[in-house]
C-alpha positions in Angstrom: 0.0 0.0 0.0 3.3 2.7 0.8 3.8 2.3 -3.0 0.2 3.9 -3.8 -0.2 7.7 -3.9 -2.1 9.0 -1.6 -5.9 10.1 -2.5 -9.0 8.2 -3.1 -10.6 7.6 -6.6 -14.2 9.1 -7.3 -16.1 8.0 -10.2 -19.2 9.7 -11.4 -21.5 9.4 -14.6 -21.7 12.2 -17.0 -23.9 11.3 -20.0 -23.2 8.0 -20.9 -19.8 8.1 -19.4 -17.4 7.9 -16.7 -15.8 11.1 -15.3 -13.1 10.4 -13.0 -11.8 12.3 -10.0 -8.8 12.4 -7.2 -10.0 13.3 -3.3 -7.3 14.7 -1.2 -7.9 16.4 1.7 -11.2 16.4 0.8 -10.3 18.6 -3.0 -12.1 17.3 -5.5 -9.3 17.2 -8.7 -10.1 16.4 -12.0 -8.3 13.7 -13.5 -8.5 13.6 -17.4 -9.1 11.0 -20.0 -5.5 11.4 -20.8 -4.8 10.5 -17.7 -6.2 7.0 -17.4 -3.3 5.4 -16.5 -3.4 7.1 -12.7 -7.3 6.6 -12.7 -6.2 2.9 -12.8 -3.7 2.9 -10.5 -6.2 4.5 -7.9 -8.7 2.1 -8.9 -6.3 -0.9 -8.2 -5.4 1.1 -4.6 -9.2 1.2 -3.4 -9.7 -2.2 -5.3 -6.5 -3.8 -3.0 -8.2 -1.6 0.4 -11.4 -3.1 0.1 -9.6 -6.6 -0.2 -7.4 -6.2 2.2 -10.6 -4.9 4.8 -13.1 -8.0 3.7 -9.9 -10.4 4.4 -9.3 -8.8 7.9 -13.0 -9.0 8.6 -13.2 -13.0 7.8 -9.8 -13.1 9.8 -11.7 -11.2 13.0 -15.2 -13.6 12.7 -13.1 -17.0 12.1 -10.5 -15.9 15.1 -13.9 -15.1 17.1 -16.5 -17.3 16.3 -14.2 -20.5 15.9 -11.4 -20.3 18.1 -12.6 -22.9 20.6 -11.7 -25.6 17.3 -8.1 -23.9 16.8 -6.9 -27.3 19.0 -8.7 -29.2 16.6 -7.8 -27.9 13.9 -4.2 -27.9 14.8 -4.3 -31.6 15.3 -5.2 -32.1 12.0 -2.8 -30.1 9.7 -0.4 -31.7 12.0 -1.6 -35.0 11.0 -2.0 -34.2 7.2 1.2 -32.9 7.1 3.1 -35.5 8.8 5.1 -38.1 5.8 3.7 -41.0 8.3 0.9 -40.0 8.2 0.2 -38.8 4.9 1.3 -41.8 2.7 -1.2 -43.9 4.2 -4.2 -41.2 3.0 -6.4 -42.1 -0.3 -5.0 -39.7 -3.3 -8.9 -37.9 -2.8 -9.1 -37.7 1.3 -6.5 -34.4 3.0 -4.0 -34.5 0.4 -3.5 -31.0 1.0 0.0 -31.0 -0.8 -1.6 -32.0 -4.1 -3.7 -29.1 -4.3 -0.3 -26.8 -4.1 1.4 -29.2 -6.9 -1.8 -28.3 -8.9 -1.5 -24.9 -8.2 1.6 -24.5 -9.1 2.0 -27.4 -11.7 2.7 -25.7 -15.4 0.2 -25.9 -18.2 -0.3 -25.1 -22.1 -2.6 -21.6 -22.2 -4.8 -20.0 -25.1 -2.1 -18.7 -27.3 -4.9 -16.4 -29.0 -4.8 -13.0 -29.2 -2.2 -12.4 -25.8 -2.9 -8.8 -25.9 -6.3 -8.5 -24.9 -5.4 -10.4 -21.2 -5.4 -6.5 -19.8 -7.2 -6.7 -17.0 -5.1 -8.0 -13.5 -6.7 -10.0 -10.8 -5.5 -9.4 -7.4 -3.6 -13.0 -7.4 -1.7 -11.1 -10.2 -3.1 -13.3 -13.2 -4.3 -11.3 -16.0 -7.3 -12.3 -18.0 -9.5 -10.8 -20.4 -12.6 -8.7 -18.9 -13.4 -7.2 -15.8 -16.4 -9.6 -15.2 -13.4 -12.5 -15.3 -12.0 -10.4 -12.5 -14.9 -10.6 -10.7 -15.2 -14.4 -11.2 -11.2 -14.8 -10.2 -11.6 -12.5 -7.2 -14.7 -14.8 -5.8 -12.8 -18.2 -6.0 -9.3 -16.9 -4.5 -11.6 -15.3 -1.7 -13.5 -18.8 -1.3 -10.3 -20.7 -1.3 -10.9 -22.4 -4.4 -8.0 -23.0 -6.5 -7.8 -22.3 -10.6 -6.3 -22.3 -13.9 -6.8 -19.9 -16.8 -7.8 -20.7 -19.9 -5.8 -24.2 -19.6 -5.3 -25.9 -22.5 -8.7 -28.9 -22.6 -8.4 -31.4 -25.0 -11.5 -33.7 -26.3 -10.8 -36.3 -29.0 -9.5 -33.4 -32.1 -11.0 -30.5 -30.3 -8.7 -28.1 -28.1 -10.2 -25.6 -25.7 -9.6 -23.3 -23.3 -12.2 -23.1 -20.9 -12.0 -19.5 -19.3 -11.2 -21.2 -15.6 -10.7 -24.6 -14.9 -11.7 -25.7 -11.0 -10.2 -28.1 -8.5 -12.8 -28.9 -6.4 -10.6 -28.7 -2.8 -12.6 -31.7 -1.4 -13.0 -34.4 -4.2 -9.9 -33.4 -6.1 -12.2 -33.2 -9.4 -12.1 -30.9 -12.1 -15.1 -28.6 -12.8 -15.0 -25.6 -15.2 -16.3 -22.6 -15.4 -16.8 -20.5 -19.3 -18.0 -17.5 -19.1 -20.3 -16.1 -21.9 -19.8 -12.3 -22.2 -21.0 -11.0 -25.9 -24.7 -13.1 -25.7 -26.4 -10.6 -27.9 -23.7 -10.9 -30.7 -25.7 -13.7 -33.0 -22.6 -15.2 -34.5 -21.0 -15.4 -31.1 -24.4 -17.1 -29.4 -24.0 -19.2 -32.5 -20.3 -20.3 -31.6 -21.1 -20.7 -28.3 -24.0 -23.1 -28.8 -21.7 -25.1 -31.2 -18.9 -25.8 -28.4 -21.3 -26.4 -25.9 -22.8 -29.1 -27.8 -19.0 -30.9 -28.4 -18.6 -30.6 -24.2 -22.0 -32.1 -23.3 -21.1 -35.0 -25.6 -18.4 -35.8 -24.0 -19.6 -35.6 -20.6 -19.3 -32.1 -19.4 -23.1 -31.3 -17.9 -24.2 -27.8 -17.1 -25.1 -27.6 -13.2 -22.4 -30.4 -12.5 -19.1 -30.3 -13.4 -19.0 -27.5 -16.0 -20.7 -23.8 -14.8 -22.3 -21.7 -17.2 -21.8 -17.4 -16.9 -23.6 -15.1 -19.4 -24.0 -10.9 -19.8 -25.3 -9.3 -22.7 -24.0 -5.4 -23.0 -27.5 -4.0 -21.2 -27.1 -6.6 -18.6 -23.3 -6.5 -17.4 -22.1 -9.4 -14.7 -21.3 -8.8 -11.5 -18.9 -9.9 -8.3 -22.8 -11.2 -6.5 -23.8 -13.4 -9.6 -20.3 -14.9 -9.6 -20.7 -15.9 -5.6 -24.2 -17.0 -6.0 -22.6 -19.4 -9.0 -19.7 -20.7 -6.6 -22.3 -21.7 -4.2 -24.4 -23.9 -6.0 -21.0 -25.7 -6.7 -20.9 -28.6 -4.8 -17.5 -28.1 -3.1 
């Protein structure tokens, strides 16, 4: 946060758009469209802040409302963690070490089109939309690990679905593709074509592939992509 300037972003709608300002010492200053490039780093500030607060909050409740199970919970990332132990476990039951080698295991991306990941998640990937942000930003904060547009392969079909899922529990893979241009017809058309190949080959909507969609009048948000995680069953 030291590396921030210090201020707080503003952003009100003028007509149809967006007019940013700067509030210091409680001046309003104008910042122009020329400018962007410290609107965004502002908006990444008060982006990180309001993080940073809702992680402290969950830190406060789960120190409060479950401290009497610390003990318990102690016992068993001992026990998970211990090489006795943990060779003994099932490959699906507390192998908590395989869901870092996941993590951080390497994996063939979408080579297409590299210059429109612009947008930066506040795990540090980049991906291509805000609402992908949102969706990022909702599975780091439910502990939910994920790749981006890793490479999926189905008989001579490659794909990329936007976020691939390790289900923290079962160890199984679910995905995630998110829709964003719905009220493009060629697009809808594409879409409906590569969601035909997945169901065939035994990706279902609802249980182990997730379904996302906005339209330009009907933008997605950070609440639809929580209300999707929980109907996940993680």
């Amino acid at each position: 946060m030291s590396r921030f300037p210090e201020g707080e972003l503003k952003v009100y709608k003028n007509n149809g758009s967006f007019r940013w300002y700067l509030i210091q010492e409680s001046k309003y200053i104008y910042i122009p469209k020329k400018n962007r490039k410290l609107a965004e780093k502002y908006a990444k500030k008060q982006m990180i802040t309001l993080e940073r607060e809702a992680l402290l909050e969950k830190k406060y409740y789960i120190e409060n409302a479950v401290s009497e199970f610390s003990n318990a919970e102690s016992k068993l990332k001992w026990f998970v963690e211990d090489p006795g132990y943990f060779e003994l476990l099932p490959n699906n039951i507390g192998n908590v070490r395989s869901i870092e080698e996941w993590r951080n295991e390497k994996y063939n991306t979408n080579p297409n089109y590299p210059e429109k990941l612009k947008y930066c998640c506040p795990d540090g990937k980049y991906v291509r939309s805000k609402s992908e942000v949102f969706i990022s930003m909702a599975l780091s904060h439910a502990g939910i690990p994920y790749r981006y547009e890793a490479e999926l392969i189905i008989g001579e079909n490659k794909f990329y679905p936007d976020f691939t899922i390790l289900n923290p529990h079962t160890k199984s893979i679910l995905y995630w593709e998110h829709l964003g241009r719905m009220d493009d017809v060629d697009y809808a058309r594409g879409v409906y074509m590569k969601l035909k190949v997945l169901y065939q080959n035994g990706l279902i909507p609802g249980k182990n592939l997730f379904l996302s969609f906005e339209t330009q009048d009907n933008p997605f948000s950070y609440a639809e992509a929580e209300a999707i995680i929980a109907t996940m069953k993680l």
